[in-house]
Structures are given as structure tokens and as C-alpha cells.
N, C-alpha and C positions, 0 to 999 in steps of 0.2 A: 297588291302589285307594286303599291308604290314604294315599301317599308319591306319587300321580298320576304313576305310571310313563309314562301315554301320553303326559301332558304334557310331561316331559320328553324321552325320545325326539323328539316333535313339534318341540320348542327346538334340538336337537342338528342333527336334521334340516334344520331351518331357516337354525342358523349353517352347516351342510354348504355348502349352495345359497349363501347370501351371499358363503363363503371362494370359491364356484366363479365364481361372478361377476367375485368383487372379483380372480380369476386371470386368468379372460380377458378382463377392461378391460386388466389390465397387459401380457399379452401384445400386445395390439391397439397401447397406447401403446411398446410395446417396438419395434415393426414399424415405428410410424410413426418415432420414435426414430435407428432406422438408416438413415433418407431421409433424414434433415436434417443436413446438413452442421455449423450449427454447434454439436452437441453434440460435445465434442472428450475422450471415455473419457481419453486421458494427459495433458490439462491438469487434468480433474478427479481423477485419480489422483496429480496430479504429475510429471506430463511423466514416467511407466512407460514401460518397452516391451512392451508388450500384443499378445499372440495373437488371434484373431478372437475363441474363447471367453473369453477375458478380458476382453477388448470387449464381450462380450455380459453377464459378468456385474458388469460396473461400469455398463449400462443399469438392470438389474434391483435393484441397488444406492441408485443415484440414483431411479429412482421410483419405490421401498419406503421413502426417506428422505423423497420427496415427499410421500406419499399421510398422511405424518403431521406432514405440515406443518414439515421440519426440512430448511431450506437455508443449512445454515452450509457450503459446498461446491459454488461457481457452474461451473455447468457449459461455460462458455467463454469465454477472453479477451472484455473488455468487455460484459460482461454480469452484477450482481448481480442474483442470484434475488431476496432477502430484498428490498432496495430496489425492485425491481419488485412484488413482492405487498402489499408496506404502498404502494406509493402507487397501487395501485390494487382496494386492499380485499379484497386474494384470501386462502382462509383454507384449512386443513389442506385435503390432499387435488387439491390442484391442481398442476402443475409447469406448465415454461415452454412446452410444447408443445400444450396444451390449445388446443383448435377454435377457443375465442373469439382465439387469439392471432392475431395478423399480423407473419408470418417476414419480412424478416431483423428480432434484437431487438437493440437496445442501451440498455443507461441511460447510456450514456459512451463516451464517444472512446477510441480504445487505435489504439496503431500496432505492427505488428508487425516490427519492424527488420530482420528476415529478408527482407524485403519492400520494404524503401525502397532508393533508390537515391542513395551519397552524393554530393555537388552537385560539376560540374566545378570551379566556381569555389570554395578554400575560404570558409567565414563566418568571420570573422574579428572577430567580437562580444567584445569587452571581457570576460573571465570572473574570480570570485574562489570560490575553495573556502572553505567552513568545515568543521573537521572538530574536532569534541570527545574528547579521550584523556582517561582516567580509568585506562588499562589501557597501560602503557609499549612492549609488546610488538608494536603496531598501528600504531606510527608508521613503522619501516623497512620494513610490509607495506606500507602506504596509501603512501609515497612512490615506493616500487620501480613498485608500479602505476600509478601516475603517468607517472614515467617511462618504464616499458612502454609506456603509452598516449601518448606524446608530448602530453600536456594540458599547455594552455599558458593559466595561469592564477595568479594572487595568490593565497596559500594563508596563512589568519588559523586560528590553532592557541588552543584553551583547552585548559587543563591544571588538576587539581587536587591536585597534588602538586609541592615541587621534582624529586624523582627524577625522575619524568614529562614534567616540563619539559625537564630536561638531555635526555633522553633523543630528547625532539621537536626541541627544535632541533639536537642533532649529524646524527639522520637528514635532518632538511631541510638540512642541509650538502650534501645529494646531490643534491638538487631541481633539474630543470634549466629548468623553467617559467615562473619566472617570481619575484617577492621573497614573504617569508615572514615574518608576523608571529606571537609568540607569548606568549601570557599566560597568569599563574597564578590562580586564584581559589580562595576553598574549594569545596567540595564538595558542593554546592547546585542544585539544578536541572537534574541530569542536563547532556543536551546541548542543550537548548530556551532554559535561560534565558541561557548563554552569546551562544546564535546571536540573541536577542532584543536582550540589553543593552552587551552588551562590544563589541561592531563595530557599534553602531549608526551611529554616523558617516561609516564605511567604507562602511558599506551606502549612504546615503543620498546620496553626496559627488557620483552620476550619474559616476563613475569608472566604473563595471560596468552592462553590461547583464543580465547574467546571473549567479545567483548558486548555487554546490551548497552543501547540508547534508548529512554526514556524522558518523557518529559510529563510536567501536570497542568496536558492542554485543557485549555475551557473554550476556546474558541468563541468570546465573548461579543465579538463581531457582528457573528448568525446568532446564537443565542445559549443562554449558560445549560439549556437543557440537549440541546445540540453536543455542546462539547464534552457533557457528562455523559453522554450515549458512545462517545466517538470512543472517549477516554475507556471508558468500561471494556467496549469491543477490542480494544487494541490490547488492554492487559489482560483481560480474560484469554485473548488466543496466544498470546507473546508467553506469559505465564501463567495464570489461572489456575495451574493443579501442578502437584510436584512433579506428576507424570507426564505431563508437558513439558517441564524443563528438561523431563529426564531424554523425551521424545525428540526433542529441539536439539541436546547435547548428541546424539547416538546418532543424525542426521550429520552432524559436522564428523564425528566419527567413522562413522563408515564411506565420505565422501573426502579425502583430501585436500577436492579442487573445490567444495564448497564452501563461499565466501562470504554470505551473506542471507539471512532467512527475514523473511515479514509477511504479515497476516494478508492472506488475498483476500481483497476490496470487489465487491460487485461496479463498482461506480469506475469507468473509464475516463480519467482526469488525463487531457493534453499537455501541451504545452503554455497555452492562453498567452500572455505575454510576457514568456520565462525565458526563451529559445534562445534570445539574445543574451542574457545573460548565462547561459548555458554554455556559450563558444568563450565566454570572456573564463569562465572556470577552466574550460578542457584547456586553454593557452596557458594557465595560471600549474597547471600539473604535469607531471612528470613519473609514468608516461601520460601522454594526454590521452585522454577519454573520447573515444566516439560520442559522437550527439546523436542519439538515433532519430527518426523519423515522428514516430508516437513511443512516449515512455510510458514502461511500467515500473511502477515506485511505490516505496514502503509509503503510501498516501498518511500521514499525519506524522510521518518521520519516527519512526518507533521500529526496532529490528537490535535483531542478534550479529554480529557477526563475526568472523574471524580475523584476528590482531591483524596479522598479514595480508589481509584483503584488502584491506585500507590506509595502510601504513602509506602510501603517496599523502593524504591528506598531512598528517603527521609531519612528515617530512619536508611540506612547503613551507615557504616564507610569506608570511603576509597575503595568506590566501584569501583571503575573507577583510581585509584591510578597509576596502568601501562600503563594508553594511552600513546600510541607512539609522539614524535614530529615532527613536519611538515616538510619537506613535507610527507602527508599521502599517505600510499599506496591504490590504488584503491580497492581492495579488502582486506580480512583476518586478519582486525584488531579486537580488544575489541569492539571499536564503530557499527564495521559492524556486529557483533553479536548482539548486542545490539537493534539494530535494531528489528532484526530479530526475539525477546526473547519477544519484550514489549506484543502482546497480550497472552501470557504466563505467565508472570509477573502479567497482572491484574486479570489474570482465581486464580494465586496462593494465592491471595486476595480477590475471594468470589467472582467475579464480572464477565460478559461476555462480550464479545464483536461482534462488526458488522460494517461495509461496507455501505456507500451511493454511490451513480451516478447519474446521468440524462438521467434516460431513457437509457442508459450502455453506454452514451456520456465517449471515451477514449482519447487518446493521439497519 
């Protein structure tokens, strides 16, 4: 009586009944779950090889992560959860399959290369690579795959070291694609302000229709086996086989207004503390760039795109003027905005953009 024993009991009780509820909604949404095709268990796992019960316990996974409002982990090629519930006000407790939705979902175009078929006649579009070394050891990988892949394209090298330099131009001694430019700078700006400042002219000269960024991330930060996993994923989908370049070219080909291609990421990366530097860029370009709500971004900065798509970058002055110097902080600088801006950047230039995979093969 004194410690109102029945009221507590009655509380207990009560959460009982609530936990039994909130069990068999999920079971219910589990059921519905395994109908619908586009929830893909090993793209959200990371393209696993999953048992049926495995299957069943990466449902049960995913909408225990929903029901608390935590979608950092999009449940299928072309489709951000996060960006779908901020633009349309949905809050903890909801996932993508909810009554009110209408299946099939996308907030973005993605192709799945598994899927296309490459063109009888090759595209034969003008291409130039960039690719930034900071790390000497990437240059005879990224050539050799070149070469593997018969890409046949102009390949503009930054370097922030002489070692690094030597080291880039003897490997592009092997290069059988096409000529090879290459420059030293310091060690400034990762590989954005390279690709911004140093070839602007190359970029701009309408020599190329098409242009890749690459870089030879290690992400040394989180850990060098980290960034050798990252690195892999990102050339393997970017290029990988000659029939990918040729897949990736035929996509720009048969779409005019496409401006931009990069590998779809399972992992839904925010804003974190970029947003602010995000407003300082779209003021910095012309035309300016919407800041959307939640971005989707070629995540490690690695994409194909069209000369034209980006030509605003090219065209400012002292865009990038305030990058920070090294060491960089992991998050919250200009460049990690930057990031975050480019399929913004190419939308504010006329042109849209889209997502490849293999079959939602992840990382």
C-alpha cells in the first residue's frame, strides 16, 4: 500500500501489452516485407550471401532500426530512406513500406549494369580521366586497370610530391589509351581542388565530352583496410571491365540531359557538419546550386561526368580559395561540402543525374 504495489504491477502490465502489440505490427510489416520485391536483404547487408533465415533476420533488423526512426542503411539500389522521410515529413517509427506508401519507390535514377545491354555500335565520345595520387603505390594499379579495361581516354595526373610524380609518369609510360598529362602541387585540397583548378582549361577547351574523377583514397583516418575496400568498390563499379566503360558511355549517349554517373552506396551519409559550408559554395557559383534537404552524393567523391554538367565549377574564381591545410579534419570542411553539392551543381546546369551497381553488389 505504501510503495502502490498495484500500480506498479498495473504499469508493467501495461508496457507487457504495448511490447505485444508493438511485436505483432512488426511481424505483420515483416510478412508484408517478404512480398515486395524491392526490399533487397544483401544490398542492405552488403551484397551477403544470406540463407532464407538470414533473410528473415535482416527484415527484422531493418524495421527495429525503422520503428526508431534510424535509416542510415537504404534498403535498395535507388532508393534513400532518409531523403524520402525528411521530404516528406515522416518521423520515428515509420519505414518505406508503410500503407500510405505507393510501391514501386525511387527518389533517383540508378541503373543496374547487370541489366543493360552494351550498344552494337561503340560511343565513341571524347573522354579525359583525372585522377589525384597523394599515395605513389596507385598509380601502376589505376593504369594496369586501365589498360585491362581498354579505356580510351586523356588521363591529367596531380601529384603532391616529386617521388609521386616520378612514380606517375614512369607507370603512364604503360598507358595505351590515349596522352598523359601530369603536375606537381602541394598538398592542398585533397583531390577536389586539383580537379577544380589545375585542368580547368582542359576541362573547358569542349575537347571532351565526358570527364571521370578519381582519386587513390586510403582513408587512413578509419583504417588503410577500410580505404582499400572503399577504393576497390568504387573502381570496380566506376570501371572494372571494358563493358562497364562501354555501359557507363551508352548511358551518357542515349541521355543528353545526363550529367553525372557514380556507384550507389547502401550507406545514407547526411549532411553532419557540411550544410554550412554547402550555402557558402551555392553563393560562390553561378548559377547557384540548391542545397537540398538530405544529399545523395557520389560518397568517396569518384564519378563520370559530362564536360558540361560542370562547367560552373570551371568557370568560378577562387571557388575553393579557403580549403583548409593538412592535416584535414575528418568531417566539416569546404571539400566535404563539396562533396556533397556536386549532383546539385550539375541539376543547376540543366542536366540530371543517376546511380549504377551490379545487381545492388555493395561494400
Amino acid at each position: 500500500r505504501d510503495f502502490a504495489f498495484k500500480d506498479y504491477v498495473a504499469d508493467i502490465e501495461l508496457y507487457m501489452q504495448q511490447a505485444k502489440e508493438k511485436v505483432a505490427a512488426r511481424v505483420i510489416k515483416e510478412e508484408k516485407l517478404k512480398k515486395i520485391s524491392q526490399f533487397d536483404p544483401k544490398f542492405y547487408e552488403g551484397n551477403k550471401r544470406l540463407t532464407k533465415e538470414e533473410g528473415d533476420l535482416v527484415r527484422k533488423l531493418y524495421l527495429a532500426r525503422a520503428e526508431k526512426g534510424i535509416w542510415s542503411i537504404n534498403p535498395a539500389p535507388g532508393f534513400c530512406e532518409t531523403k524520402y522521410h525528411l521530404d516528406n515529413g515522416s518521423t520515428a517509427g515509420s519505414a518505406f513500406l508503410d500503407e500510405n506508401v505507393r510501391l514501386p519507390l525511387q527518389t533517383h535514377k540508378t541503373f543496374d549494369l547487370n541489366k543493360l545491354t552494351t550498344p552494337e555500335t561503340p560511343v565513341n565520345a571524347p573522354m579525359a580521366i583525372h585522377i589525384h595520387l597523394h599515395y605513389s603505390e596507385i598509380a601502376a594499379e589505376f593504369v594496369a586497370l586501365l589498360n585491362q579495361c581498354n579505356v580510351k581516354a586523356d588521363i591529367f595526373v596531380s601529384t603532391t610530391s616529386p617521388e609521386v610524380r616520378i612514380t606517375a609518369e614512369y607507370a603512364l609510360l604503360k598507358y595505351k589509351g590515349g596522352q598523359a598529362k601530369v603536375v606537381q602541387n602541394e598538398n592542398k585540397g585533397r583531390d577536389v581542388l586539383p580537379f577544380v583548378e589545375y585542368f580547368k582549361d582542359d576541362f573547358l577547351s569542349g575537347k571532351y565530352d565526358i570527364i571521370g574523377h578519381f582519386h587513390g583514397k586510403k582513408s587512413l583516418a578509419i583504417s588503410a583496410e577500410f580505404g582499400d575496400r572503399w577504393r576497390s568498390f568504387l573502381f570496380n563499379t566506376l570501371i572494372g571491365t571494358s563493358e562497364n566503360v562501354e555501359l557507363i558511355q551508352s548511358l551518357f549517349a542515349s541521355d543528353p540531359k545526363l550529367g553525372l554517373v557514380f556507384a550507389e552506396d547502401r550507406h545514407s551519409v547526411g549532411w553532419s557538419k557540411n550544410k554550412e559550408h554547402a550555402h557558402t559554395l551555392a553563393k560562390r557559383l553561378k548559377p547557384s546550386p540548391v542545397v537540398p534537404e538530405h544529399p545523395v552524393f557520389p560518397l568517396g567523391t569518384m564519378f563520370w561526368s559530362r564536360a558540361a554538367a560542370l562547367k560552373s565549377l570551371w568557370l568560378s574564381t577562387d571557388l575553393l580559395f579557403d580549403v583548409p591545410l593538412e592535416p584535414l579534419k575528418y568531417d566539416g570542411t569546404i571539400l566535404h561540402a563539396f562533396e556533397r553539392m556536386l549532383p546539385s551543381i550539375v541539376e543547376s546546369n540543366g542536366y540530371g543525374w543517376a546511380t549504377i551497381h551490379h545487381g545492388g553488389a555493395g561494400w
